[in-house]
N, C-alpha and C positions, 0 to 999 in steps of 0.2 A: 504493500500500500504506500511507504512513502519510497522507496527506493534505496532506501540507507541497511549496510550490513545491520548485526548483531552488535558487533563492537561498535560500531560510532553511535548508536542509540544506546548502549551502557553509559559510555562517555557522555551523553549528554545529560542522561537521569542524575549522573553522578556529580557533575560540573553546575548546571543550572538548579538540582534540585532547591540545594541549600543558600543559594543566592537568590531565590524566588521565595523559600520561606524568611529568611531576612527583611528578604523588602516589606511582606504580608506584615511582618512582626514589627515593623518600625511604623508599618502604616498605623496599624491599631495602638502601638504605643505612643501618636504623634498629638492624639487630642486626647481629649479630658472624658475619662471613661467612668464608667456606674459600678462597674464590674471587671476583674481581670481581664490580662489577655489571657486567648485560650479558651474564657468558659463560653457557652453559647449552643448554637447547632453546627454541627462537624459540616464542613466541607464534602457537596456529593459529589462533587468530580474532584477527587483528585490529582496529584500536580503529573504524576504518570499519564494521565488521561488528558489531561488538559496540555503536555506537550502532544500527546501524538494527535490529539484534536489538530492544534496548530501545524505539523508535520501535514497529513492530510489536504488541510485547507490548500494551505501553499503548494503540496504536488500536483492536484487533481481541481483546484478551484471548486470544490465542494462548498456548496452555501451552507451556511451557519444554521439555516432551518433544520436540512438534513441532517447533520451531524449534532444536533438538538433529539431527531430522533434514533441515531445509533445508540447515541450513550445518555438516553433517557432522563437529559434535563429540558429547560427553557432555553429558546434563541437570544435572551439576553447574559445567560452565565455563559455559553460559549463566545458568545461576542466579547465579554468579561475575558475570558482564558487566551483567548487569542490575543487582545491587546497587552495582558500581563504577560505573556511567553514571546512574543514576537520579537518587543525588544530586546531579550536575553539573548537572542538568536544573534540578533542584528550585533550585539558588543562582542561576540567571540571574534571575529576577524577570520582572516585565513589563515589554514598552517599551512607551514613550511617545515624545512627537516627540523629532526628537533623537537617537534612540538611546539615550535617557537609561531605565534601570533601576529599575523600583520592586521593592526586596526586601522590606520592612517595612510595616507598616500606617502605622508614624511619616511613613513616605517618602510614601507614598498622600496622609494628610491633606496633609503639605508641600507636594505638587505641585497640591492643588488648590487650598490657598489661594495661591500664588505664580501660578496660572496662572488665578484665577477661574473655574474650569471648575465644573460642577453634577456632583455624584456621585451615582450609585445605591445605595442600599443593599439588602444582603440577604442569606438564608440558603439554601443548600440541605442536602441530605439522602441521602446515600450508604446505599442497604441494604449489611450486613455481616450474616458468619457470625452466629449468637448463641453468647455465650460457653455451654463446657460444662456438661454438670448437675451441678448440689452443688456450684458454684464462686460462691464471693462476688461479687458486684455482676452476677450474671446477669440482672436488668431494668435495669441501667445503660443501656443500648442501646435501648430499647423508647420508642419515638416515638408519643405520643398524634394525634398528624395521619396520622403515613403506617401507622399499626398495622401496627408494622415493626422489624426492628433495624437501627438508621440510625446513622450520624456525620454533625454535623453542621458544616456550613464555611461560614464570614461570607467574604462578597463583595461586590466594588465593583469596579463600572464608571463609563465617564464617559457622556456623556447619548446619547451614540450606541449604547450599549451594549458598547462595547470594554474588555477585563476592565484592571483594573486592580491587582486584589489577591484573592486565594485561598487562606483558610488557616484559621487558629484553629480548628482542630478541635474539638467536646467531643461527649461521648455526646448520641445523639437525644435522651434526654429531657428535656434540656437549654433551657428557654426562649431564646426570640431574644434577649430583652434582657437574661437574664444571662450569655446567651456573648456581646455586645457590652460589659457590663461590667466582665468578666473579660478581655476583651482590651483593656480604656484605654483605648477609643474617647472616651469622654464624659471623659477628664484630656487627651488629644491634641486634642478640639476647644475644651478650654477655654485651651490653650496658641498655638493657633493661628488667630486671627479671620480672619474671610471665607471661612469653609465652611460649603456649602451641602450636604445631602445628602436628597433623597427616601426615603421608607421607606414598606412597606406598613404592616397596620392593627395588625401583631403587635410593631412597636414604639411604641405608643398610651403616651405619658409619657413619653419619651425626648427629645420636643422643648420640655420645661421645664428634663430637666435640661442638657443642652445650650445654652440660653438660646435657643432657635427656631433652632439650628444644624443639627436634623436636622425637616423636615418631612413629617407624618404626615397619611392623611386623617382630616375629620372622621368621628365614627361615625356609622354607619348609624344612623337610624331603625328603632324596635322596631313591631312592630306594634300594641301594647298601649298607645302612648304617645298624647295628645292629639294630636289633628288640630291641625294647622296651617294656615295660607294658602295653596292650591296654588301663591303666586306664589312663597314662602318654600319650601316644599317642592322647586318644581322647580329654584331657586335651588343648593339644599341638593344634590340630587342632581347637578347639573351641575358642582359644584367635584366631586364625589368625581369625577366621570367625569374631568374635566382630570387631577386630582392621576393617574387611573389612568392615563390615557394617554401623560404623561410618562414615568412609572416602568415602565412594560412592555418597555421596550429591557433591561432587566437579566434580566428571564425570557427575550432573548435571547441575553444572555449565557451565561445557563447551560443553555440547551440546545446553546451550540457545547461548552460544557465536556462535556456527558454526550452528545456524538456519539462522543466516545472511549470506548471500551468498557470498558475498566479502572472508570472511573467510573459503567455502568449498572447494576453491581451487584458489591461487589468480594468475590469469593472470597479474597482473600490474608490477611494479617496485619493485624490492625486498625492496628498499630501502624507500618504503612510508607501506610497513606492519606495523612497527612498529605504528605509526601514526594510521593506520586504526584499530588494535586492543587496542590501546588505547580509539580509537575514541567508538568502538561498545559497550567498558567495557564500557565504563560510560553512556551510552544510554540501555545497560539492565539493570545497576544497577539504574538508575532512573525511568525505569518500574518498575522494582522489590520492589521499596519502595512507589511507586505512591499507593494510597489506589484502591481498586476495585471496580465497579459499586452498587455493594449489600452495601457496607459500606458508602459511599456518603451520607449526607444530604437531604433528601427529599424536594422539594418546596412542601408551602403547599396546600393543593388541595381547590381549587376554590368552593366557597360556589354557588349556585344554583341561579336564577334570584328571587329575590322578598324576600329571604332569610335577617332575619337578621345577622350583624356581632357579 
């Protein structure tokens, strides 16, 4: 149902449970009460329940009615458990080896230039509701590529295509390179030498101002332009093919992002995307690192009745 082994759903009971009753306990200790914390009527969904609710939702975009009736409460305590569980999701970041946590973009560039790793750059494009009619900034949202009302989220992976960072949201109509701007990408790479990062042709200038920190392919040849040498021409076409065929691991990045349905097209709040692609990064990037079933440990196999050990 949600996608995730055994092990990374231990890992997460184990990691959010106790940070989730925290928060509960600080909430109810934060006003002036009649009665201890603690006494009262138990909790029917439990925080077990109420992440995999939230697991769910976000794989499969299951509405909150439905999963009111699996696990036989009201469509307001689920909508309750998804808002308290989502954010938790959203603050683990990605791992990398290590177990080590990427929460910030700062953290991303950090890890790459301390680890020499090559990074991908790029953007995708979530369709959303459009806002109401007669409401200010109603083509805020309106995307000249996906002729669409889209949000858009800056992403990096590392060269194998394993995510690394998911976030910076701004409305679709929003250029690549001024939501790379606007997120400090180009003062983070000026801060930290020895990063490398690939980009398609939609960030064309950005590896000047960066000082050749982010590299982009050359541009295509127009048709209208002088001929050249076909040895320079096929020259010409051969790096764009290389430079493509490195950076194509990051479009598979983000096709494991938009296997989660929450992401193929989000009907909710514009304003909790952010949150929910934060939340899904760091749940494929802790698949993605989790070991797989052929590499696991073996128990060992049970010797025979009457057998010596």
């Amino acid at each position: 149902m949600t996608g995730l082994s055994l092990q990374v759903l231990a890992e997460l009971v184990a990691e959010l449970g106790p940070r989730w009753q925290a928060r509960q306990d600080a909430r109810l200790a934060d006003r002036p009460r009649q009665r201890a914390v603690g006494a009262g009527a138990r909790h029917r969904l439990v925080f077990l329940d109420r992440l995999l609710a939230t697991l769910v939702h976000l794989r499969h975009g299951v509405t909150h009615d439905v999963l009111a009736c699996w696990f036989g409460v009201s469509r307001s305590t689920i909508t309750r458990a998804v808002g308290e569980v989502r954010p938790l999701l959203a603050e683990r970041g990605c791992t990398v080896e290590g177990g080590v946590r990427l929460r910030t973009l700062a953290d991303v560039v950090a890890h790459l230039g301390a680890s020499g790793q090559l990074g991908l750059l790029d953007a995708t494009e979530v369709r959303v509701r459009r806002p109401a009619a007669h409401k200010a900034g109603r083509t805020r949202f309106v995307s000249g590529k996906a002729r669409a009302n889209t949000v858009k989220a800056l992403l990096i992976t590392d060269s194998e295509g394993r995510l690394l960072f998911c976030g910076q949201t701004r409305p679709g109509s929003i250029h690549d390179l001024t939501q790379v701007r606007q997120a400090g990408l180009v003062e983070l790479l000026a801060l930290i030498p020895g990063v490398t990062l690939l980009a398609d042709a939609g960030y064309q200038g950005l590896s000047t101002q960066t000082a050749g920190a982010v590299i982009t392919p050359r541009p295509a040849r127009r048709k209208n332009q002088i001929p050249i040498f076909p040895a320079v021409a096929a020259a010409h076409e051969a790096e764009r093919r290389a430079h493509a065929s490195r950076r194509i691991r990051v479009e598979h990045g983000i096709s494991h992002l938009k296997n989660w349905r929450a992401l193929s097209r989000h009907l909710g709040r514009r304003e909790h995307l952010d949150t929910i692609l934060r939340a899904v990064a760091g749940l494929v990037s802790s698949q993605e690192r989790a070991p797989r079933p052929d590499q696991l440990p073996r128990p060992p196999r049970a010797l025979p009745a009457g057998t010596a050990a």
